[in-house]
C-alpha positions in Angstrom: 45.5 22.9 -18.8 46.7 21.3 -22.3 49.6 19.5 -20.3 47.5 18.1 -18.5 45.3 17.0 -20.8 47.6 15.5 -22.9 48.7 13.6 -19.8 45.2 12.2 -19.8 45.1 11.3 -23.0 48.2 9.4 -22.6 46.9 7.3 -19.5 43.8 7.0 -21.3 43.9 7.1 -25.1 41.3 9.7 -25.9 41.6 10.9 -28.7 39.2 13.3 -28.7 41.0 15.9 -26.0 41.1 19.3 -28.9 37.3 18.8 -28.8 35.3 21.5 -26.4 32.4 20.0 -24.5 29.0 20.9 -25.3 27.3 20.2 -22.1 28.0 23.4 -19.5 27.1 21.0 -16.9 30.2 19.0 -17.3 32.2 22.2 -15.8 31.7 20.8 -12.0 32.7 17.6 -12.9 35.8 18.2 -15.0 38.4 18.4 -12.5 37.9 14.5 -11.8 39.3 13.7 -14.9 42.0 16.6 -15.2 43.7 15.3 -12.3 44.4 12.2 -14.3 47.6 10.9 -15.1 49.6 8.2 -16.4 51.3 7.1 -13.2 47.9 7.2 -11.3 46.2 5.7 -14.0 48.6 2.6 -13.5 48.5 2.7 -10.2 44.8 2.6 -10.2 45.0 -0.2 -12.7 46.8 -2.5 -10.3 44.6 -1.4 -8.0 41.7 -2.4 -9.8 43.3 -6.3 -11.4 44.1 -6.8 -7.3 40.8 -6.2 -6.1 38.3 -6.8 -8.7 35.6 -9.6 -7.7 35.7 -13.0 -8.7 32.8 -14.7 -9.8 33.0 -18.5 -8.4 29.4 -20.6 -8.8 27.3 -18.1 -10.3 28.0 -16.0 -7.0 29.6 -12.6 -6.4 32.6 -12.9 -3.9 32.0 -8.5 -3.5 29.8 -6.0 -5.1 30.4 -4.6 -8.6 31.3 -1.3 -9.7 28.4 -0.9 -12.9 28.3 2.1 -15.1 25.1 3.1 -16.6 24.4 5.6 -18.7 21.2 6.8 -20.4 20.0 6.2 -16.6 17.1 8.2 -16.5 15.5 6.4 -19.3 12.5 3.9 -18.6 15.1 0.9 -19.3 18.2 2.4 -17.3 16.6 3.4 -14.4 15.1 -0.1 -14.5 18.1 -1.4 -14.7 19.9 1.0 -12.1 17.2 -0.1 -9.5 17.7 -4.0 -10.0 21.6 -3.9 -10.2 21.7 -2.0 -7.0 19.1 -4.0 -5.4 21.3 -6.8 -6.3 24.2 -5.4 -4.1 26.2 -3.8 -6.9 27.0 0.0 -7.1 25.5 2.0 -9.8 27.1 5.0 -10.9 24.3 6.7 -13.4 24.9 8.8 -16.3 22.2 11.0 -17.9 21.9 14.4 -19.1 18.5 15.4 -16.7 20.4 16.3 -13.5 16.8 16.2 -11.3 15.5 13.2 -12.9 19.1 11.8 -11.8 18.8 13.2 -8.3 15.7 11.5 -7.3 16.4 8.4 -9.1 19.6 7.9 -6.5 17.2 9.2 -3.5 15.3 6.4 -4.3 17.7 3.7 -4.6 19.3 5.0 -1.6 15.9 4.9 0.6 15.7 1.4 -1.0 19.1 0.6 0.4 21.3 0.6 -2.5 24.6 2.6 -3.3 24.9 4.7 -5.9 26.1 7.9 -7.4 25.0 10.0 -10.4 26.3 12.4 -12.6 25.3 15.0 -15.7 26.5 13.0 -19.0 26.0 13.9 -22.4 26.9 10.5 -24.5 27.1 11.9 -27.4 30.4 14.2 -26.3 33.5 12.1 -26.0 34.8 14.2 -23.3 31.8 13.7 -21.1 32.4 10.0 -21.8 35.7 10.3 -20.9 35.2 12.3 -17.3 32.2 10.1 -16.5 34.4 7.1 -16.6 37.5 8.2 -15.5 36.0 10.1 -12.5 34.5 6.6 -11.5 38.1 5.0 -12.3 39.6 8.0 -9.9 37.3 7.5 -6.9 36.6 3.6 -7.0 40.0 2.3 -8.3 38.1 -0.2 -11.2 35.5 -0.1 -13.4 33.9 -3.8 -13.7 31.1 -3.2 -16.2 29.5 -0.8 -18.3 25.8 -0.8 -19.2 25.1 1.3 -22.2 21.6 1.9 -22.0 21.2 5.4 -23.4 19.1 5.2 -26.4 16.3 6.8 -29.0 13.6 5.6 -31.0 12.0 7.8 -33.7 10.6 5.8 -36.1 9.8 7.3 -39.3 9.7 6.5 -43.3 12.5 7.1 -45.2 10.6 10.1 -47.4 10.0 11.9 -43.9 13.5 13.2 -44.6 13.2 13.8 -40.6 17.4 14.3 -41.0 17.3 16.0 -37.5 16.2 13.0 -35.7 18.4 10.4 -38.0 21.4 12.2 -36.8 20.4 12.5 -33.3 19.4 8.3 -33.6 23.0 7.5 -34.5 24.7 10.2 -32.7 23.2 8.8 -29.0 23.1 5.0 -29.9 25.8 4.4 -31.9 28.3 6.8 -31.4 27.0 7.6 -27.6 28.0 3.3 -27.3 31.4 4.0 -29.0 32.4 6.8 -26.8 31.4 4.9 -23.7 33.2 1.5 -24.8 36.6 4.0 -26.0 36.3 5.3 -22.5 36.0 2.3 -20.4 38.3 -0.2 -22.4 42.2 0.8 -21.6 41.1 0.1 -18.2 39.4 -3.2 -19.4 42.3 -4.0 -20.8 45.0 -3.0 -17.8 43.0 -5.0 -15.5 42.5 -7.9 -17.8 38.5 -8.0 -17.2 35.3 -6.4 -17.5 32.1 -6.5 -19.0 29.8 -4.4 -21.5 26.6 -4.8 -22.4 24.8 -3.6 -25.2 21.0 -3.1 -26.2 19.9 -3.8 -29.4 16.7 -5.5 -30.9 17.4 -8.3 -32.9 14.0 -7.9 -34.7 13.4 -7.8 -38.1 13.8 -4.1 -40.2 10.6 -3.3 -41.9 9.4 0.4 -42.8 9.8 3.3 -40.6 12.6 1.4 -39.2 15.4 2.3 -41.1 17.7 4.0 -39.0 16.7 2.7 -36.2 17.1 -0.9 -37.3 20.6 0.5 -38.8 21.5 1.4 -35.1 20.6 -1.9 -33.5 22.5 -3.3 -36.3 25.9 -1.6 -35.6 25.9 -1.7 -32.3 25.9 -5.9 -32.7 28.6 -5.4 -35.0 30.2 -3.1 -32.4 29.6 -5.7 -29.5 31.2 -8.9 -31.8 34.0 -6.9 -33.1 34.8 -5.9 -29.0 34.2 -9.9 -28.1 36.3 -11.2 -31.0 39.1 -8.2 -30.1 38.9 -8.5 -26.6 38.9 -12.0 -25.4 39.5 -11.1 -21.3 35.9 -8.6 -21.6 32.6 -9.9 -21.4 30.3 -8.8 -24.0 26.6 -9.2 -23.9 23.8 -7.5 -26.1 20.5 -7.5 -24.5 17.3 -6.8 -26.8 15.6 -3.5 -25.4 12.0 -5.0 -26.9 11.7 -7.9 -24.6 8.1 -9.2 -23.1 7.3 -7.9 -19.9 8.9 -4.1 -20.6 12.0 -2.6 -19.1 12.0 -4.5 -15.9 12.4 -8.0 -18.1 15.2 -6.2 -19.6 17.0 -5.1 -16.5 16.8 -8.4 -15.3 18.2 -9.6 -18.4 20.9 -7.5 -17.5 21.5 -8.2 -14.1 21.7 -12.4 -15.1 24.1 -11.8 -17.8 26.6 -9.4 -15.4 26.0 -12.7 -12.6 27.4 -14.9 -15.1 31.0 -16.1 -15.2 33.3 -13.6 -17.7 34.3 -16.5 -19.9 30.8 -17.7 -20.4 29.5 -14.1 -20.7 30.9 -13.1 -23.9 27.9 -15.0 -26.3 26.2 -11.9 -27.2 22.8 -13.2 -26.3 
């Protein structure tokens, strides 16, 4: 087992392999990403710059391959609905395994094609088996749609530590993990596309971490966008008017835009 998870770190660049999971659910899915390798990873790579859809008018020549994670949330599942009803497939990420199961029944009875599976963001192996067990069965990634996220406002002498940590562990961290995941095969391919949430709104009390969050994460997103010139980037606000369905649809415009007018982070 180390061999070969040194080989996946190799075709991958994890470097977070030593690290045991912490999510006992992960177990089923592990083998996906175990079986791994540099040579398949390349392979799939070509695979993926070969085939990956082009974008010409505003219009999708084929359906996208869209990660989401924090899908069982009000805004992912939002979004999972209205990306799949937009042709794309979803594969969902989210640590509820039933809430995941009938969220897929229901975009399935709705038509759509998607997939789900138990992910933990804030474990960088999870991140890593997620993606790669996408990568495996679909030959590309073409966007990732970090919507896993918490809000707990509170005042600074609270001292509610507990829920600081677990703020920046799932939206800042849980964003880096997915992003160091997806982006060697971003970059084999030459394309891709990740979009952020994060208010833009002013910080003002009981908003300290929380506006510290939405804060690196843009900083995250224009580092990736000035780094990475062939990746879209986009950062949506999660606070829009008209609730998680105006921010889905935020979502779904800025994947329909052309990759070299999609890196704005709007």
């Amino acid at each position: 087992m180390p061999s070969k998870r040194r080989e996946l770190a190799a075709a991958v660049g994890s470097g977070n392999d030593s690290k045991p999971s912490r999510n006992p659910a992960r177990a089923t899915d592990r083998r996906l990403g175990n079986i791994a390798s540099k040579s398949l990873a390349a392979s799939l790579a070509t695979s993926y710059a070969t085939s990956l859809s082009t974008i010409e008018g505003g219009h999708m020549a084929e359906p996208q391959i869209i990660l989401v994670t924090g899908a069982t949330g009000r805004i992912g599942a939002a979004t999972a609905r209205t990306l799949a009803a937009q042709g794309h497939h979803v594969v969902l990420g989210a640590r509820r395994i039933e809430r995941l199961v009938l969220l897929a029944a229901e975009i399935r009875a709705a038509g759509g094609s998607v997939e789900c599976h138990v992910l933990d963001v804030t474990d960088p192996d999870d991140a890593q088996t997620f993606v790669l067990g996408a990568f495996h069965r679909h030959g590309r990634i073409d966007a990732l749609v970090n919507a896993a996220g918490v809000a707990a406002p509170s005042r600074l002498d609270a001292l509610k530590l507990l829920e600081w940590d677990r703020m920046l562990d799932v939206n800042v961290r849980g964003a880096l993990y997915a992003i160091a995941a997806v982006l060697p095969l971003m970059q084999r391919a030459g394309a891709g596309h990740v979009v952020a949430l994060a208010s833009g709104a002013g910080i003002g009390p009981a908003h300290a971490v929380q506006g510290a969050s939405a804060r690196a994460l843009q900083a995250i997103a224009e580092a990736l966008r000035q780094e990475e010139p062939d990746i879209a980037v986009s950062v949506i606000a999660p606070d829009l008017p008209g609730g998680a369905q105006a921010v889905a649809e935020a979502i779904g415009a800025a994947l329909a835009h052309d990759v070299h007018d999609a890196h704005a982070c709007a």
